[in-house]
N, C-alpha and C positions, 0 to 999 in steps of 0.2 A: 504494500500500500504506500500510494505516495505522502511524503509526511507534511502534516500541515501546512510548516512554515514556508510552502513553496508557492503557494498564491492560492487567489481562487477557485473554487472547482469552476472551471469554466474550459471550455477548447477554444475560445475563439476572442477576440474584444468585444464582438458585438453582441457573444452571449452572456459576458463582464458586465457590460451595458445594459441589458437586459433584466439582469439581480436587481438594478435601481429603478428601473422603469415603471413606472408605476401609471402610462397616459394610457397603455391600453386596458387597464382590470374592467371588467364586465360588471355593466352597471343595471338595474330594472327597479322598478316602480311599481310596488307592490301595493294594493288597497289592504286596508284593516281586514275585512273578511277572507283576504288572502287570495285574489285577484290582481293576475299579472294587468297592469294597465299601459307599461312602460318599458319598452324593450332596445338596448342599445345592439350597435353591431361590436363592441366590444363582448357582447352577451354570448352572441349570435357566435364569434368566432370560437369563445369559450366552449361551448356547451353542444356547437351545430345545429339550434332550433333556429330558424329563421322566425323574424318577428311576427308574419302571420299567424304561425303553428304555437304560438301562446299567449298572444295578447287576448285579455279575455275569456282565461282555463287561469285552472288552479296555481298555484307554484309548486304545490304538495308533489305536484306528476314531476318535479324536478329532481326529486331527492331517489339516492341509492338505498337507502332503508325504510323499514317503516317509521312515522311522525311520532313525534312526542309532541301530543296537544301541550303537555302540561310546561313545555321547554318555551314552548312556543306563546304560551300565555304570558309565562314571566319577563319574555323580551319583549314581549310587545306593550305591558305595562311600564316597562322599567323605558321603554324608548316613549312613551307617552308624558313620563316626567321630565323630561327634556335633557335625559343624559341617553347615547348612541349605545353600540354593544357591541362586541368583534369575537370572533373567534373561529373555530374549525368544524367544517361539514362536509359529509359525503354527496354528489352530484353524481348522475347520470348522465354522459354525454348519449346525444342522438344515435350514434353506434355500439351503445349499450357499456362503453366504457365506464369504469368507475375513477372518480375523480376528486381528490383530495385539496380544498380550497381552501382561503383563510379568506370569512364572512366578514360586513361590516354591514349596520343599520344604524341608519342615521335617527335623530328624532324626530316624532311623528312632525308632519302638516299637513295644510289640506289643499286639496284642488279641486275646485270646483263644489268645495262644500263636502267632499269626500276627505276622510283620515287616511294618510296615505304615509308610503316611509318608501326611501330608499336603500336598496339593496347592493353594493357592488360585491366583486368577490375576484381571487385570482388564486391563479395555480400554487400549490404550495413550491416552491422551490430549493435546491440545494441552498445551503447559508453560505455565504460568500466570506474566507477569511485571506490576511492578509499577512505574507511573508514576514519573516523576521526584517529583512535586508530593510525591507518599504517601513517598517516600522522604526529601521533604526533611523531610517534618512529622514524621516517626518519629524521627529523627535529631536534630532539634531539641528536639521537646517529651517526647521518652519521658523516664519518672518514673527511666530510669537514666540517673547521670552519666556521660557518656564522653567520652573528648578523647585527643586525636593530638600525640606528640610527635616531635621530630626525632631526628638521630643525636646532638645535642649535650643531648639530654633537653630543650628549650626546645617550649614551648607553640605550635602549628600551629593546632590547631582544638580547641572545645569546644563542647558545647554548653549550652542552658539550664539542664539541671537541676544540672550542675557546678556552673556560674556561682553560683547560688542556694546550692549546697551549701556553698559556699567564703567566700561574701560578697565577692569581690573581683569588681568589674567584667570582663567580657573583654577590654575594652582595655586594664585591665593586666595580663593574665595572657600574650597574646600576644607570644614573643619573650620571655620569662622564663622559669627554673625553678620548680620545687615550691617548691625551700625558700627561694625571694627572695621568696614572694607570701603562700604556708602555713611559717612557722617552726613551727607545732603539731601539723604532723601527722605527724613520725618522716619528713623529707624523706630524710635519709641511707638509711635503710633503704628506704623506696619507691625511689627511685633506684639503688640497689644491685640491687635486683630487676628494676627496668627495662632495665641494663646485662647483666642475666643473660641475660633472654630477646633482649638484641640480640646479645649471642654464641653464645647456643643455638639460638635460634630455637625454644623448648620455652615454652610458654605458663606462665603461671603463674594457677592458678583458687582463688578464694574465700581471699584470703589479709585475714586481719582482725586489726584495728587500730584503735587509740582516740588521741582527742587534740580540740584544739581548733582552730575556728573563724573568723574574723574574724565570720561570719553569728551564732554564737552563743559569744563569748569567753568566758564565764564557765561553761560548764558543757560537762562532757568527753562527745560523742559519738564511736559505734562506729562503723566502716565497712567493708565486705567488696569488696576490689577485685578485680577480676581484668584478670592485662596479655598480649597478644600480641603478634607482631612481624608489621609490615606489609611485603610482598613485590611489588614490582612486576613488569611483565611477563616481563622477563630474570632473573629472578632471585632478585635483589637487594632485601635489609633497606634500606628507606627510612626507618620509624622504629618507634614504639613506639602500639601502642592501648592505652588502660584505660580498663575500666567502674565504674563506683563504684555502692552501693548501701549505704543508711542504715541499718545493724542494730541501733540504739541500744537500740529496745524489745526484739529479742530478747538483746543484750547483757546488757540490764541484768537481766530475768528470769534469764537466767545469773548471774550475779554474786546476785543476791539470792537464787539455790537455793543455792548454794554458799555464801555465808553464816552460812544457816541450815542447810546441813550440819555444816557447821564448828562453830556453834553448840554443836550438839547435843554435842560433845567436849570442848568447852571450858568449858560451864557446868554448872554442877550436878556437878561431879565428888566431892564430899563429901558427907556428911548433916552440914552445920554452916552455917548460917544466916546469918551478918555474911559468912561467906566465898561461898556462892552468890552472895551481894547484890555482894559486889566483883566477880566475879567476870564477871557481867554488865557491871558496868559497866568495865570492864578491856578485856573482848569488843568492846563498842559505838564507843569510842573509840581512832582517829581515824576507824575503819569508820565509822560510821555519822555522830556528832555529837562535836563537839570539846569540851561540856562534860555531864557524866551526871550524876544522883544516883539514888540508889535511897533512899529513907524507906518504910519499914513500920512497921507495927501494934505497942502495945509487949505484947499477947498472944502476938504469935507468936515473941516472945524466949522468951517461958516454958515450959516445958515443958506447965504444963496448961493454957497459952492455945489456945483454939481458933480464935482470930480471926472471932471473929460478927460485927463489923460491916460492913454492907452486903451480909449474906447474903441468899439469899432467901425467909429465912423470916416476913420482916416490912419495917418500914419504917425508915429508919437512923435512929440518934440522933444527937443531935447530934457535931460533929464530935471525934473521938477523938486521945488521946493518941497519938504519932508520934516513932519515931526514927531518926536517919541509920544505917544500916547499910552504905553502901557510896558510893563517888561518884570519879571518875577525868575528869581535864581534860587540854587539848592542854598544859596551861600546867601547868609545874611548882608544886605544891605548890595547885592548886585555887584562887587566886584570889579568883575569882568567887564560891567559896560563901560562906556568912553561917555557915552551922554544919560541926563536924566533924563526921569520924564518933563514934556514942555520944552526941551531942546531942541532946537532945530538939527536936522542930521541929513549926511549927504547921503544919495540914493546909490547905492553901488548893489549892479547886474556880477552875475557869473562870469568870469570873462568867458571860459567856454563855452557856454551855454546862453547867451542871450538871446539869439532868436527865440531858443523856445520858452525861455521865463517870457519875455514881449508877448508870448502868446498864449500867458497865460499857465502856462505848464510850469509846477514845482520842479525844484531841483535839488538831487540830491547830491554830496561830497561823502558818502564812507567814510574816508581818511583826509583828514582835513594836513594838508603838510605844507607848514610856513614859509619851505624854500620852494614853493609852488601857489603859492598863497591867494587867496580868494580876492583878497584886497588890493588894490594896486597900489604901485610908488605912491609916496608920500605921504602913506599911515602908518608910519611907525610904530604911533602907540597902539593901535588894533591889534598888529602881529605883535607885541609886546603881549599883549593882556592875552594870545591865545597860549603864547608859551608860554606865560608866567602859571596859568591856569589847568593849564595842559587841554583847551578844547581841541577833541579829536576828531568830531563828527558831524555834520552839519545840514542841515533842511532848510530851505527857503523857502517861500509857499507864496505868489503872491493874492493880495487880498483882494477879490472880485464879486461884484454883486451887479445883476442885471446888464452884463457886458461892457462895464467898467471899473477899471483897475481903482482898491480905493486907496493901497496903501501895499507893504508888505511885513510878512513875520515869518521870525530868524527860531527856529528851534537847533540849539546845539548839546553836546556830550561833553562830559568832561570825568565826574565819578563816576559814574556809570562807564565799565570798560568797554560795551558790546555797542558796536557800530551800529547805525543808522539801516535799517533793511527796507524792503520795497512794501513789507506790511504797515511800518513807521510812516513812509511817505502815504499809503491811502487815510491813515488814522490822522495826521497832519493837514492834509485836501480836505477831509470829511471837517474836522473842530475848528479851518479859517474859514472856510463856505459856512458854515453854520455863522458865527462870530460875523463875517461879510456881510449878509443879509441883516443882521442885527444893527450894525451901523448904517447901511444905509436905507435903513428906517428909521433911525436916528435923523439922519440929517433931511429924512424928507415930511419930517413928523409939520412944520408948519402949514403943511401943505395938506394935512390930515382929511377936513371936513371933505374938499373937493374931491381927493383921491378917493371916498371914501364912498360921495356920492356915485363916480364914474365908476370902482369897482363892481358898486353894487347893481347898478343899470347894465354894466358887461357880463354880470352871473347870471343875472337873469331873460330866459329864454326869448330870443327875435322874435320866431314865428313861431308857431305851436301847428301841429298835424296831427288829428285823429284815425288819418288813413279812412278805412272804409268802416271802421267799427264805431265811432262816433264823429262829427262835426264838434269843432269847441272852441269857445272863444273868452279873452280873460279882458279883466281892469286890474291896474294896481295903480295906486294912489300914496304918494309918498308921505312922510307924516312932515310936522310940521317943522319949518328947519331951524327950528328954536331947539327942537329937541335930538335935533340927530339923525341920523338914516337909519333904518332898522333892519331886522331879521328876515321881512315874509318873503317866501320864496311859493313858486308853483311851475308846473312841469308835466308834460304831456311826453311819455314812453313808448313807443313803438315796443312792442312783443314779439315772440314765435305765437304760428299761427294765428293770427289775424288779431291776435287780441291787443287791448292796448292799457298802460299802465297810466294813473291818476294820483299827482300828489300834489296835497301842500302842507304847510307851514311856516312857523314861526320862531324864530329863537329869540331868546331873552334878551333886553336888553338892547342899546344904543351906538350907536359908533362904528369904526372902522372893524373895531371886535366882532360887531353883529354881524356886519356883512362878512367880513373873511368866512366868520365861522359858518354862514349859511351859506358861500359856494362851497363851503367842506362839504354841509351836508349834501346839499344839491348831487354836488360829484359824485359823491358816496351813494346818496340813492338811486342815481342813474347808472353805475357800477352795478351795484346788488342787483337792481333791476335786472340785469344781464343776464346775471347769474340764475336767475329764472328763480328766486327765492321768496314762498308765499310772502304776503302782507306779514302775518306776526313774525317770523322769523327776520325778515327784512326789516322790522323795526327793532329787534332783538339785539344787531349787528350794529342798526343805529346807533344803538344806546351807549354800548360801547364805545364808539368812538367818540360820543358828547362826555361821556367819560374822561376819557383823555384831555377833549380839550379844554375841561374846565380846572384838571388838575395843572394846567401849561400856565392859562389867565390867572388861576389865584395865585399862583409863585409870581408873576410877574407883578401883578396888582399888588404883591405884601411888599416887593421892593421897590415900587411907587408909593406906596401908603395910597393908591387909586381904593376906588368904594366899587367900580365897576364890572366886578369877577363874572366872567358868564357862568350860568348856572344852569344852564340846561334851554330846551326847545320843545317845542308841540310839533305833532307831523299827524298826517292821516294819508294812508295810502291802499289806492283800490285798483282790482283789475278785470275789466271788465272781458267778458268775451262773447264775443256777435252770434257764433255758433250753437250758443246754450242760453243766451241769454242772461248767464249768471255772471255776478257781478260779489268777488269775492273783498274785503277788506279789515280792516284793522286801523286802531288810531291810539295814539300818545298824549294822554294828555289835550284833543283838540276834541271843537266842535264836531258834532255829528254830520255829515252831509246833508243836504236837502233833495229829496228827490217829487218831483215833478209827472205825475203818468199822464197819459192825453185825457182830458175830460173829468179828470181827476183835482182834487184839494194839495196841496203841498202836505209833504207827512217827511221826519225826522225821523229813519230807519234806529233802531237798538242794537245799537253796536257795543261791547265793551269798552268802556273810555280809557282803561289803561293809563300808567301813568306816564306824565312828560318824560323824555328823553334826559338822560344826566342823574336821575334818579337810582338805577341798577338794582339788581337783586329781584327784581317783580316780574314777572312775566304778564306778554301780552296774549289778544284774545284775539282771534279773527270770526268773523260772520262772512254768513253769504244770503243775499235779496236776488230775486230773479227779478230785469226790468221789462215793462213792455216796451216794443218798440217804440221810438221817438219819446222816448221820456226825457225829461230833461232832469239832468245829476248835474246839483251842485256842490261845489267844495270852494269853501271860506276861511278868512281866518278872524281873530277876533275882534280886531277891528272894528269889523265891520257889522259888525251886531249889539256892540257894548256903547255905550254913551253916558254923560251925565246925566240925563233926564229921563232915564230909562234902565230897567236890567236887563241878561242878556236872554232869559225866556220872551222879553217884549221884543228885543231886537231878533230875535229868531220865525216869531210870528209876524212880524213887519217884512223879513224876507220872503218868506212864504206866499203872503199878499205880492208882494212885489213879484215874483218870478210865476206864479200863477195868472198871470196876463196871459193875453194869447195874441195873434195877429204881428207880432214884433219879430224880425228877422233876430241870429244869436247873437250877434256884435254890439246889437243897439240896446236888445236887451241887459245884455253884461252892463255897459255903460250908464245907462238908464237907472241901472240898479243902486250902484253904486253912488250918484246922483242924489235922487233920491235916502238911502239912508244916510250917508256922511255932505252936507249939504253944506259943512264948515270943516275946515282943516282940523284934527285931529291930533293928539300926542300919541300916537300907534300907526304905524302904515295895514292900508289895505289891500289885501290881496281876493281876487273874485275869478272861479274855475268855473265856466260851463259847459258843461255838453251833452249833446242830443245824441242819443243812439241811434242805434240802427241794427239789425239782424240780419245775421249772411244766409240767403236761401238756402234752403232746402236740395237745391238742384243743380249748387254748389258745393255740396260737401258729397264727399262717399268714404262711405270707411265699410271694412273685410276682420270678420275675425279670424285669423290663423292659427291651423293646429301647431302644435309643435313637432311637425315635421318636416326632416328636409323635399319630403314630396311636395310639398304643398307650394314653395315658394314660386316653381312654374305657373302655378295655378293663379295665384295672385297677383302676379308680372304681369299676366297676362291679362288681366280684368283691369289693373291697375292702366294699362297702356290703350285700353278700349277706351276707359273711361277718359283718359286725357284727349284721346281722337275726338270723344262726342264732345268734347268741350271746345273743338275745334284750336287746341294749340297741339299740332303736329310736328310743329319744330321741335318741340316738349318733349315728343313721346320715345324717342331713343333715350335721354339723359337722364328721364322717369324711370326709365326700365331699368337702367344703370342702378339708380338708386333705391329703388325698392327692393331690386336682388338684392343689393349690397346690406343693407338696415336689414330686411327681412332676414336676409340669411343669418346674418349676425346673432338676430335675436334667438333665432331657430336654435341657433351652437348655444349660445355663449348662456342665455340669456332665461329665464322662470314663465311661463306661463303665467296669465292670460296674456297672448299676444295678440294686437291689433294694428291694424293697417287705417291711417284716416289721410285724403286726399282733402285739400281747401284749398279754392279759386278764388283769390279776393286778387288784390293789388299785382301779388305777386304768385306763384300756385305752390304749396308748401305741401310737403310728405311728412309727415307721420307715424311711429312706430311708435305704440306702449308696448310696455311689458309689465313682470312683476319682482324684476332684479332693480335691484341699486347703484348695479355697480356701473359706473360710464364707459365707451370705448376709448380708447386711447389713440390718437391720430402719430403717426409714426412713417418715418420714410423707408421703404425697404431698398434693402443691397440688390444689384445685379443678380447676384446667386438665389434671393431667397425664391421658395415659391409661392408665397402669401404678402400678406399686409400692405395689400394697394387699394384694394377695395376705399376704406375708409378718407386714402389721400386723394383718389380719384373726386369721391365723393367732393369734398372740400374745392376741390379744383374747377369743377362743373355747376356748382351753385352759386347764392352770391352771398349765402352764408348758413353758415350750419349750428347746430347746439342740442345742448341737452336739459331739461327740465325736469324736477323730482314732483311727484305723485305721492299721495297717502297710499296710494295702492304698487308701485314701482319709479317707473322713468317714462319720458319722452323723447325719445330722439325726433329731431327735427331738419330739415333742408329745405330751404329756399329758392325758387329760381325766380330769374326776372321774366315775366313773360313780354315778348315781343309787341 
């Protein structure tokens, strides 16, 4: 007999391959009652019954012995609790073979209202083991470190990649501990953990850690270990395993997001200019560089400086007047600089590199060497101060905001031994661009109300299009400009499938702050909207991020002493669709909609009001109204209902009256409205959403339910491609056909029953596929060699856009074409 250690029982690679293979095991769908419903060709190959000859019979006629009802009860309750069950049975193949399988049944679900469970199963097979040789070289040379300690924690075995990881020879690690060979890498604490798990015998996994080297002494890498206890035959804890793996680069990406989160809190918290500039350089030091300065432009001291040089509307002059604004060292009292702050200082470029700092691009020096010196003739005392100091390493960054230069800052080394790396220079880009934008909002802060109005008239939407699912027309009415520009926003969304999305609101509060932070949201809800994410959920996301930005304005407002903090916002958002007439939404803290039927009183749907945005921790509620056709849906904000002379039950029954008129085109109506209740300028802006519905025929829509077979996709191609003809778009029906295989098939493979096929002619003619999976396709380019995965880039290719949309019941896939 051939002896173990010599590989797997296998004659060939590809019967090697085959021990792991696990895409072909034989899969069926078995009912509760025991009713094959579901027959793979993985089964088919298994077993020899084609899926005619049991789809529909027993499964019992599968088995080589007789049943054990009572085996069969207890796996089929125990898979009802919602844990699966595996093990080993005898089969009958179709030529009478008998056949040794390893079972698996998953936990029950249902289809179609029926309890159903799946059944895979595969051949039992040889066990596949693995030579000594292969075991010695994995153990040796895998790229993770591992090594074996005693019960005295002292070194047994390791192997290569340790060794290299550590810099210390293996003949001196054997018969020593951690911390007599590594003093740098938190010995106490590894050894602490190592004595845990020889008392528990409870593994300890991915526990991470920084420190240093003898391999590389001068700069701190990260390490993720993980340790077990080794257990011999009887027993018994012999010693301790740990694997080691080098996380430096994901460390350090860590540390450098958080950084530059940090960042974003700490600088720029004023509109005041020399203070941004320290403020930065406060930040940077000893994070990043043990000596900063920041020198800017002396325009952007002024208030009617705009800082043009090195804009990009020409070519630069020559080099410009320069003052210290800010500068912070490991060393008390700054040393190393030549000027204080409020100094005037001259501008000196790279000499090697000035075209690309002129354009804007950092530069880095690694080794800063004086008899090559960054400075030219005539600074003696600079090259003084870098060797008396010892700076060895050096970053420039220049300071840019809105495509002008405003300023530059100097991050250099000195205690710190470990030179300047190309991670230093993005984390350096990232905290002067942040710190940039902060000053020149500083210097453009007089200029506030106007900027502030023009922002807010740019966020908010030119034209509005309902496409074919509704007609809409809006008013907004600014507040009064005693009090500032405000919050309200409102927004008309194109959807998949013909539908279209409806929002407004409001955020708290006055000023530049309102409006910034309502194109945030704006943005942000035209994003989600994308994302095809219902009303509550979509305001869920909202919330979150009013979250954030109330936590950014109260930091800033406490280093103002401002009263101004934004505190949150109101939002209502709905979406209607033409094909069902329902009209799904959810709301934040805002007014209810008003909805309008033909012939009909005005009536204020109940909706859950949910609370305003910036609040957190509460959850939202979504409803859904069905409309008649040409009903008119309104959405307001509060404004526009509230008054002194009134409350806002009066001002909701006063819209009511108001948009219950009849004979008035939408635009006039909107306007009219608005008129009418705010007939004096206001201390709130208004905003006013109308629109009239519409319903997509009947005689535009077709949808197919499909079985889950791959027979079936012919069948529906091909009804699919009739139906495009009688719609008379024939250029359509090759690139239909394309995409119905394509989506349908997919669903067929990949994808859970119930699946449907829905065809919509509106603007554009849009396909269709539900299911009852979650999971999305993924769009991917295939290689020359492969023989799949075009399907889906084709798709993309031929539409004029594609997506995916989640269901309470599964997914939507969706494709767009333009029709001619």
């Amino acid at each position: 007999m051939e002896p173990a250690h010599k590989g797997p029982h296998a004659s060939s690679p590809e019967e090697a391959r085959a021990l792991l293979d696990a895409s072909t095991d034989a899969a069926a769908v078995v009912s509760a009652d025991g009713v094959v419903i579901g027959w793979t060709p993985g089964a088919e190959a298994l077993l020899g019954h084609p899926a005619a000859k049991v789809v529909g019979r027993p499964v019992a006629r599968l088995g080589a012995g007789p049943g054990d009802p009572a085996r069969v009860a207890a796996i089929a309750e125990r898979c009802r609790g919602g844990t699966g069950w595996s093990g080993r049975l005898a089969l009958r193949h179709r030529d009478g073979r008998r056949l040794e399988v390893d079972l698996r049944v998953s936990p029950a679900f249902g289809i179609g209202g029926k309890e159903c469970f799946l059944v895979s199963a595969r051949e039992q097979r040889r066990p596949w083991t693995m030579g000594q040789s292969v075991l010695d070289g994995f153990l040796t040379r895998s790229p993770v470190g591992m090594a074996v300690v005693d019960l005295d924690l002292r070194y047994v075995w390791l192997n290569d990649t340790l060794e290299r990881f550590g810099g210390v020879p293996r003949e001196q690690r054997l018969g020593r501990r951690l911390g007599e060979v590594l003093p740098g890498l938190e010995p106490e604490t590894l050894e602490d953990l190592m004595r845990k798990v020889l008392a528990t015998r409870t593994p300890v996994n991915d526990y991470e850690y920084t420190g240093w080297s003898w391999a590389d002494p001068h700069r701190r890498r990260a390490y993720s270990t993980s340790f077990f206890p080794l257990v011999d035959g009887d027993g018994a804890v012999t010693g301790v395993c740990y694997m080691v793996t080098d996380v430096t680069e994901r460390w350090t990406a860590r540390q450098l997001l958080s950084l530059v989160n940090e960042a974003g809190t700490d600088i720029g918290r004023s509109l005041d200019v020399p203070r941004t500039a320290q403020e930065l350089a406060d930040f940077s030091v000893p994070r990043l560089a043990d000596f900063v300065i920041v020198d800017l432009l002396e325009p952007v001291f002024s208030s009617e400086g705009h800082g043009a040089w090195l804009n990009d509307a020409g070519p630069a002059p020559v080099w410009p007047a320069m003052r210290r604004a800010g500068m912070r060292s490991v060393r008390e009292g700054c040393p190393e600089a030549v000027a204080r702050i409020g100094d005037a200082v001259d501008f000196l470029p790279p000499p090697k590199d000035v075209d690309r700092f002129l354009a804007g691009e950092p530069v880095l020096v690694p080794l800063l060497d004086s008899a090559d010196s960054w400075w030219p003739v005539g600074q003696p005392e600079r090259a003084a101060r870098v060797r008396e100091f010892g700076l060895h390493s050096l970053i420039s960054v220049p300071m840019r905001a809105r495509n002008t230069t405003l300023g530059v800052t100097t991050f250099a080394r000195s205690l710190n031994p470990v030179p300047f790396g190309p991670d230093d220079v993005l984390l350096a880009r990232e905290l002067v661009a942040r710190a940039a934008v902060c000053v020149d909002n500083a210097r453009r802060y007089t200029r506030e109300h106007t900027a502030a109005v023009t922002l807010q008239r740019s966020l908010l939407p030119h034209a509005l299009t309902g496409g074919t699912a509704v007609d809409v027309a809006s008013a907004y009415l600014p507040a009064d400009p005693a009090d500032g520009v405000g919050g309200d926003w409102f927004d008309v969304i194109p959807l998949s499938g013909a539908r279209v999305g409806l929002v407004v609101g409001d955020v708290v509060g006055h000023g530049i702050t309102a409006a910034a932070s309502m194109g945030r949201l704006r943005t942000a809800v035209q994003t989600l909207a994308d994302m095809e994410l219902p009303p509550d959920e979509l305001l869920a996301h909202l919330d979150d991020l009013v979250l954030r930005l109330s936590d950014e304005e109260a930091d800033r407002d406490a280093a103002t002493r401002s009263t101004a903090t934004f505190i949150g916002a109101t939002c209502l958002y709905a979406v209607y669709d033409p094909a069902t007439r329902r009209c799904a939404m959810a709301r934040a803290g805002h007014p209810p909609p008003v909805v309008v039927a033909p012939g009909e009183p005005a009536r204020f749907p109940e909706i859950p009001a949910g609370p305003p945005l910036g609040l957190g921790g509460m959850a939202f509620e979504a409803a859904e109204i069905e409309l008649a056709e040409n009903s008119l849906f309104g959405l307001y904000t509060n404004g526009l209902i509230e008054g002194a002379d009134h409350d806002v039950e009066s001002g909701m029954a006063r819209l009511g009256e108001v948009l219950a008129g009849t004979g008035t085109d939408l635009p006039s109506l909107c306007a009219s409205a608005v008129r009418r209740l705010v007939p004096v300028p206001q201390p709130d802006d208004i905003a006013l959403l109308l629109a009239r519905t519409h319903v997509l025929d009947a005689d535009r829509v077709a949808s197919w339910e499909v079985p889950a077979d791959p027979s079936a996709v012919g069948r529906v191609r091909a009804e699919a491609t009739r139906q495009v003809m009688a719609w008379g778009l024939a250029e359509l029906a090759m690139t239909t056909e394309l995409i119905v295989s394509e989506l349908v098939t997919n669903a067929v493979r990949y994808a859970a029953p119930p699946i449907r096929l829905r065809l919509l002619r509106d603007a554009r003619l849009t396909c269709e596929v539900a299911d009852g999976s979650s999971t999305a396709p993924r769009l991917r380019h295939a290689r020359s060699t492969d023989e799949g995965g075009r399907g889906l880039y084709l798709v993309a290719r031929l539409t004029h856009r594609w997506g995916v949309r989640y269901t309470a019941e599964g997914k939507v896939i969706w494709a767009e074409q333009d029709i001619p």
